[in-house]
Each structure stands twice: as structure tokens, then as C-alpha cells.
N, C-alpha and C positions, 0 to 999 in steps of 0.2 A: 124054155117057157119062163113067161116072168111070174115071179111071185109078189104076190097080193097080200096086206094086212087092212084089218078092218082098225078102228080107233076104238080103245079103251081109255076113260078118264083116271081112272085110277083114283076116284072119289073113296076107296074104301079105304086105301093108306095114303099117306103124306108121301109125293112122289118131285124128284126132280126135272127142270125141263129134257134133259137128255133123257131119262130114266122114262117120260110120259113118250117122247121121240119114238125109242125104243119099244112101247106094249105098243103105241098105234103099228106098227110096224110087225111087231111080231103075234098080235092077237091075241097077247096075254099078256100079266102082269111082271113088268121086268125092274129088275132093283142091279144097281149099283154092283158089280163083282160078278154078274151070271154071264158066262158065256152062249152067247147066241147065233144062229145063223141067220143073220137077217138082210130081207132082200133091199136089194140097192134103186133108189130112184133113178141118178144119174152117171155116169162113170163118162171121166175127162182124162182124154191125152194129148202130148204134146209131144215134139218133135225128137228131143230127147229121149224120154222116157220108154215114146210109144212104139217104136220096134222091138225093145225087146219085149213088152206086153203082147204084143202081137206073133213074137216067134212061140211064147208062152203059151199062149194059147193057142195054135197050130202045134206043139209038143202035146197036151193033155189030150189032142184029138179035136180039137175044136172045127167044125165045119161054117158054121152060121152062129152069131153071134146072139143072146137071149134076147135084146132089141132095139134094132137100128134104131129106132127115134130116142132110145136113152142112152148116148152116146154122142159124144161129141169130141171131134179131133181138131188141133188149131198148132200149127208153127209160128215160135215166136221166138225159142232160144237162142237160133241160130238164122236170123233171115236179114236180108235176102240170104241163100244160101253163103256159107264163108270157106267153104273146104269141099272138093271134091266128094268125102264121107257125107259131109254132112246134106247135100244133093243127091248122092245115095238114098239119106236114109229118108229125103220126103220123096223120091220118085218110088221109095216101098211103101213108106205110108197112105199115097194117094191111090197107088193101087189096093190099097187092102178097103180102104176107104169104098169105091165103086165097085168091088166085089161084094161088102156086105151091108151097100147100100147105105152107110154110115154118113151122117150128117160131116164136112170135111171142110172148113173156114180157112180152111188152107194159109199162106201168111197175109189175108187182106185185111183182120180185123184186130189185129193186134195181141195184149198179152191173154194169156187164155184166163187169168180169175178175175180179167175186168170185164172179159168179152162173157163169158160165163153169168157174171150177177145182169151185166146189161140186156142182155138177150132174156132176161126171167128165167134160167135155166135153175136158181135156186131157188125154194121155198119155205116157208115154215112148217114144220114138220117133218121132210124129208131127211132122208140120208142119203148123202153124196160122196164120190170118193172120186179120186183125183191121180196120179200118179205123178206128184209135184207135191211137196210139202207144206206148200202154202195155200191149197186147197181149203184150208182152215177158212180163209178169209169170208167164204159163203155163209158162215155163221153169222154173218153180217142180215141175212133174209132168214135170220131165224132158223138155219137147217143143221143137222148135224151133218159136218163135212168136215171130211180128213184125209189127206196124204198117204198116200199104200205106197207098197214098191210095186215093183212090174211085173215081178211071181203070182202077186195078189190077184193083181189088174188082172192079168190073164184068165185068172180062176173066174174075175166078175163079169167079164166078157162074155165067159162061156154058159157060167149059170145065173150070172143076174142079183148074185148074192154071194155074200161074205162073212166069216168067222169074227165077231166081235166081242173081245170082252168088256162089258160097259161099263165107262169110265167113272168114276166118283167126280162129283162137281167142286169147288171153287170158287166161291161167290166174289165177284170182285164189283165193290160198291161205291160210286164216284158221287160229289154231291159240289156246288157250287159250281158259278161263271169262270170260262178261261179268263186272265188277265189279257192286256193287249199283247198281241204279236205271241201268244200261247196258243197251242190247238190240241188237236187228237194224237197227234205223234211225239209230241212233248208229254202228253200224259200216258201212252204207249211204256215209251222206254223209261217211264219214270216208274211204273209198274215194275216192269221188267228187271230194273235195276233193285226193288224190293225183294220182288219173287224170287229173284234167283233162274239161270238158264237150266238148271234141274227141277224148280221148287212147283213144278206144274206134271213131272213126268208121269204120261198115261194119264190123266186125269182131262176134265172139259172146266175150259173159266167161262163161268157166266159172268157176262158185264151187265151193271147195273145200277140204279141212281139217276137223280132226278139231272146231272149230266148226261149219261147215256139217251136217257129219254127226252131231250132237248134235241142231241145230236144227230146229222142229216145223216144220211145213207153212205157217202166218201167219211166222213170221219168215221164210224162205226164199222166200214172196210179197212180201214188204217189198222184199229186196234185188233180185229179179228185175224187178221194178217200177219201178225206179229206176236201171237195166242204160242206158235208151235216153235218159238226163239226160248219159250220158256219150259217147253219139250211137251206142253199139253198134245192132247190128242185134237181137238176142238177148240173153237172159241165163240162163243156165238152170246147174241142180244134178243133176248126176249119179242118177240113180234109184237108193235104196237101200231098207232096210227104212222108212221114215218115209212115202217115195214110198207102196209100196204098201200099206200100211198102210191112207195118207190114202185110198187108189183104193180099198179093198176096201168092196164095197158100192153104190160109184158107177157103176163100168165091167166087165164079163167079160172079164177080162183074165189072162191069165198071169203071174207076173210070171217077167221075161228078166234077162240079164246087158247093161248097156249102159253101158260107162266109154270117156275118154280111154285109148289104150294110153301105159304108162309113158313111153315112148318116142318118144311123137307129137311133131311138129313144131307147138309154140306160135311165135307171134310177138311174145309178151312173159311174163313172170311174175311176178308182186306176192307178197311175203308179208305178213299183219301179225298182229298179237297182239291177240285180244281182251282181254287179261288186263290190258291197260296201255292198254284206251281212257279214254276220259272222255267225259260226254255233252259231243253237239256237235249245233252250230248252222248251218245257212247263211242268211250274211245278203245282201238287196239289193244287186243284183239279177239274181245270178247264183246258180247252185243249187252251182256248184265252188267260191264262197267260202265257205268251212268253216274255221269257228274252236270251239276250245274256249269252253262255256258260259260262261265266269269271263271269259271276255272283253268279253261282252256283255251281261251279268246287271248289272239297272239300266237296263234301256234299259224307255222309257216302251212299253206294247202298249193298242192299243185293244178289240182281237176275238182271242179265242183260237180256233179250229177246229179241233177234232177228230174225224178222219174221213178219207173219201176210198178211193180202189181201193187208198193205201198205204199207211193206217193204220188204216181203219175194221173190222177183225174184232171181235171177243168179247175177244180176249186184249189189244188196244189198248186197248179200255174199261177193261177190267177191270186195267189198269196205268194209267189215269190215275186209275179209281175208288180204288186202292189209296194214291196220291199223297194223294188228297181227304181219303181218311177221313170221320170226321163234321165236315168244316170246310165254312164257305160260300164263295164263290168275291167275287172283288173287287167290291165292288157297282158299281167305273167299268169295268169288263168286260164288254163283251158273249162269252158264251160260247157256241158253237155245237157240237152232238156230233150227228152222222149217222152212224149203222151203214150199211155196205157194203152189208147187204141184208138181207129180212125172214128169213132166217134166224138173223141174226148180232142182228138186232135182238130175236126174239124171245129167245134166249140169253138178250141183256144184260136183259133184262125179267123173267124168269123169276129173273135170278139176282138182283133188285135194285138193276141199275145203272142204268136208266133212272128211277126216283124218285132215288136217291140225287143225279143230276146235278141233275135239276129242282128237288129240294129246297134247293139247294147254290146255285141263280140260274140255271141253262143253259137253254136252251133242246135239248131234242133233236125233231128230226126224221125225217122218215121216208125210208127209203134212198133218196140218189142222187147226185148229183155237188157238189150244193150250190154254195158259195164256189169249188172248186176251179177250177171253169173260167170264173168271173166274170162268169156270164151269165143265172144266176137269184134267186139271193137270197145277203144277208151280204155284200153289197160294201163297199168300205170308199169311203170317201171324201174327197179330196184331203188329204192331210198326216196321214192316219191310218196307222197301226199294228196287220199284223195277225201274230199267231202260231202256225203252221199246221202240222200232224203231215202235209199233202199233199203234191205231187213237185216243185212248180215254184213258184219265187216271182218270177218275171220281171215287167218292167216293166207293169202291168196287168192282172195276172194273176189278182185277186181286186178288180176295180174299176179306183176312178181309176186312172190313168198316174202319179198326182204322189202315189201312195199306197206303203208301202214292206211286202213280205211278208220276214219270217223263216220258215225250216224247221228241225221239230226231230221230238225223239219224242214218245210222248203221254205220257210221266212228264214231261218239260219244259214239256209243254204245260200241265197238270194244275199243276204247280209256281207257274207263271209264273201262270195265274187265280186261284189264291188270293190270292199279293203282289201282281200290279197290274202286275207288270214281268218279265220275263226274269229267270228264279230256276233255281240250278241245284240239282235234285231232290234230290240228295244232302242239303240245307240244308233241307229239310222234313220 
């Protein structure tokens, strides 16, 4: 049976937007540190994760899951199929799929947290969980959403709801215009590179400033996406007109008032200025070492990759296509460009940018996780060089171990495949 919360404002104390998430949800007033069992809107698996979610819950006694329409299953890590195993494990998922009647996008629509926000399957107010780490990214519609493992999963499959203890917030507050050839992913890792890859642990970042509330729907996916590199639990943007804007059409929804009060108790607050960023970079083999491009422009790359759940939209292309122009890309470059999903790809196709890549030396492919999780194709190989618009460049993270990944944005990335090296966009 699914569980139901009614909405409390929480007018009587100064409360956070997670912390308001959490009373609508549980029908009473929840503060910062209480552990709760609160039930789940929506719960996402993917091809990876979700067999053993699924043996999980068949171990706890799971018959019938709390409910097929809050659920949703998508292959993307590993498709078309790449190994035997991994053709296994969708010909188990699709049957469990048509067994409990469970919504199953099977590998046509691409990666699951773009197919996810595209489909309105996030909202503000909700609580979402994922069994993918980067499930974070739904904070982008305003929802609490976070990454479980597959024990979890199993648990929310069966009852609908989850153990949570509610995280203390992190106000992270952006004010001024990007520079030219600057964006969301440049002020991402430049965060990131402040924070610290611990200095978020267990806690939710709120983003916000008169940045954030300029910013469309793909940027505010960027930065939410990249919330849980700083070990947050959440990363989410306050629901405004841009929220519902994106939502109109996708979900029947009202749109509500849902903000931190002035007055809430954070447990930290960042400001910065986009006005006076510069593209940046993180390099090997950590995703908090973030340096200014000039620092590292000249460094030899072997594979550019553009794409992924945090750069692969319409509006990432179409800012590396804008870099391109009519030039061709390095001919010692292998370039790789994956749209997030066949919506994003049909865009880029319609509008030109998928010949212009191919014409230019790229190779593009059809949505999915590619290079990013180092387990299907574009691996790089020992003492290679790759340079990557994706969330993590950790030790083996895109093949060998003895291989070394950069993160940037996709103007950097687009920059860098024409020269052959790490080039900072600006200079093209």
C-alpha cells in the first residue's frame, strides 16, 4: 500500500526547503537530524543496479510491488547490450518488468536522469530515489532525490517508503552573469573545487541567487547532478517560474509556493560570483581538483567525450557545436558525442548538430551512458588521455586505472578537439 502525506507549512517555526519536503510528506513537523520513514513518490532503476534490487526484494518476500505507476525501469549503462551478462541481466529485468506491470523504457529513450526529468517524473515537493547516485540531479524540479543502493531499493519496491535521516542544508548562493564561453558546469566544479568531495557529506545544497533563478532547466540539471561528487545527499533549486514552466505539459500539477524561510537554520553558506568565473577544469584523479583552464591548457588529450546524465542535453551540443563552427576536430582525437536521450538527440539532429559533429571527425552515438561508467565502449587505455564534459574522473573511471580523465564543460571540450590539447575556449 502506498503511503500518503498531507502538506504542512511549517509557518510556526523557521523551516528548510528539505526540512518543509519532509513534514509535507510525513504529516508533521520535521527538522534537520530526525529520522524518519517517509514514503517515496517515485523510485528509478536501471540496468545495473536493478537486478539486484529486484533479487532484494524477492528475498524480503516481495510479491507485488507498492506501485507499478511509481516506478520506472530504463537501460542505459550497458546498451545495446555489450556482454552476454549483461543481456542476461535485461532479459531478467523485462520480465520482472511485465510481471508487476511496471512502467519499462527499456534501452529506447536514453540515460535514465534525463529521461526521468523529461518524462515530468520529478516534481517539487517530492521525494524521489534512484538506485544510481546521480539521481541527485532531480533536485533540479525542485524534488528531494537521492541515490540508495539496491538493499534499499528493494525495501522501496516493496513498501513504498524509506528510512531517512534528514539531512541539514547548505545554502549555496550564486549572484552575477556568466562571462562569454562560461556556464553551469564551470560554476559546478568551481563549487565543487571549494566544497571539498567530503565538505557536503550527508547533507542537501540548496542552490540559489539571482544566477540560479535566471538559469534554464539543462543548467540547473548540470549543477544538481554534480551535488552528490560533493558526497551531498541531495542537490536541489528552489521551484520557481522556470521549474514550472519546464513541468507544464509533463505533469497536472499546480504550481505551489515552496522556498527555504529567510530565517532557516543552514549549516553552512557559500557565496560566489559568476561574473568573475573562468572556465575550469578538474584534473586526475579527483573531481575537487579544480583549477583554472590556463593552468592546464597544453596538456596532451587523447578522447574528448561529450555527453553523459551531465552534459549530454540539446543546449551542451549545441555549445560545443557553437565552439566548432565550420572547423574539423584534431585528426589525433578520438571524439565521442552521446545525447542524454532520443529526445535530446532528435533536437541535436533536427537542428544540425549531429552531421556538423560527424562531419568535423566525431563519432556520435545513440543515448546512453557510454565512456562515463567505463564499461561499454571509449575506454581509454593505459597512459591515455581522456577529456570529458561527465561527473567523475576517478581512477578507472573511463578504462584503464593507469589512464588519466580531465573534467570540463562542452565549450572546453569542443575547444580542446580542434587543438589536440586542452585549450581554453575563450582562445578560439
Amino acid at each position: 500500500m502506498r503511503i500518503h502525506g498531507t502538506y504542512i507549512d511549517g509557518s510556526c517555526m523557521a523551516s528548510t526547503l528539505v526540512e518543509k519536503i519532509f513534514s509535507r510528506k510525513c504529516n508533521r513537523s520535521i527538522k534537520a537530524g530526525d529520522v524518519v520513514m517517509a514514503p517515496v513518490d517515485m523510485a528509478m532503476i536501471h540496468d545495473i543496479t536493478g537486478p539486484l534490487a529486484v533479487q532484494k526484494f524477492q528475498e524480503m518476500g516481495g510479491k507485488t510491488v507498492f506501485d507499478p505507476e511509481g516506478i520506472v525501469l530504463l537501460f542505459d549503462h550497458q546498451v545495446p547490450a555489450d556482454s552476454i551478462s549483461a543481456a542476461e541481466n535485461h532479459v531478467f529485468l523485462r520480465k520482472f518488468a511485465r510481471e508487476q506491470n511496471v512502467e519499462n523504457l527499456d534501452e529506447r529513450e536514453g540515460i535514465c536522469h534525463q529521461v526521468v526529468m523529461e518524462r515530468g517524473r520529478a516534481a517539487p515537493g517530492e521525494i524521489i530515489v534512484g538506485a544510481d547516485s546521480h539521481t541527485c540531479m532531480y533536485g533540479a524540479a525542485g524534488a528531494f532525490a537521492t541515490g540508495i543502493g539496491s538493499t534499499d531499493m528493494g525495501f522501496v519496491l516493496k513498501f513504498g517508503a524509506l528510512y531517512f535521516r534528514v539531512p541539514e542544508t547548505i545554502r549555496v548562493s550564486v549572484e552575477g552573469e556568466f562571462p562569454d564561453r562560461v556556464g553551469p558546469k564551470d560554476l559546478i566544479l568551481d563549487i565543487l573545487g571549494r566544497i571539498g568531495a567530503d565538505g557536503a557529506t550527508y547533507q542537501a545544497l540548496e542552490f540559489t541567487g539571482d544566477t540560479f533563478r535566471t538559469m534554464e532547466m539543462p543548467g540547473r540539471m548540470t549543477c544538481c547532478n554534480m551535488a552528490v561528487e560533493m558526497g551531498a545527499k541531495a542537490g536541489i533549486v528552489p521551484p520557481d517560474a522556470v521549474t514550472w514552466e519546464y513541468l507544464a505539459g509533463k505533469r497536472d500539477i499546480a504550481p505551489f509556493p515552496l522556498s527555504s524561510d529567510e530565517n532557516a537554520s543552514f549549516s553552512m553558506k557559500y557565496t560566489f560570483d559568476a561574473s568573475r568565473l573562468a572556465p575550469r577544469v578538474a584534473v586526475p584523479h579527483n573531481v575537487d581538483q579544480v583549477v583554472d583552464v590556463t593552468k592546464v591548457a597544453g596538456t596532451h588529450i587523447d578522447q574528448v567525450f561529450i555527453g553523459s546524465c551531465t552534459n549530454g542535453r540539446y543546449e551542451d551540443l549545441k555549445e560545443a557545436a557553437d565552439v566548432l563552427g565550420d572547423r574539423e576536430f584534431h585528426p589525433d582525437i578520438r571524439v565521442v558525442v552521446i545525447p542524454a536521450s532520443r529526445t535530446e538527440y532528435l533536437r541535436a539532429l533536427k537542428a544540425g548538430l549531429v552531421e556538423r559533429f560527424i562531419s568535423a571527425g566525431g563519432l556520435v552515438e545513440a543515448p546512453c551512458c557510454g565512456p562515463c561508467m567505463g564499461g561499454a565502449f571509449g575506454l581509454l587505455a593505459p597512459g591515455e588521455v581522456s577529456l570529458s564534459t561527465s561527473n567523475r574522473n576517478f581512477r578507472g573511471r573511463q578504462g584503464s586505472t593507469d589512464a588519466f580523465v580531465y573534467l570540463c564543460s562542452p565549450a572546453t571540450a569542443a575547444a580542446s578537439a580542434i587543438k589536440g590539447e586542452i585549450t581554453d575556449p575563450r582562445e578560439v
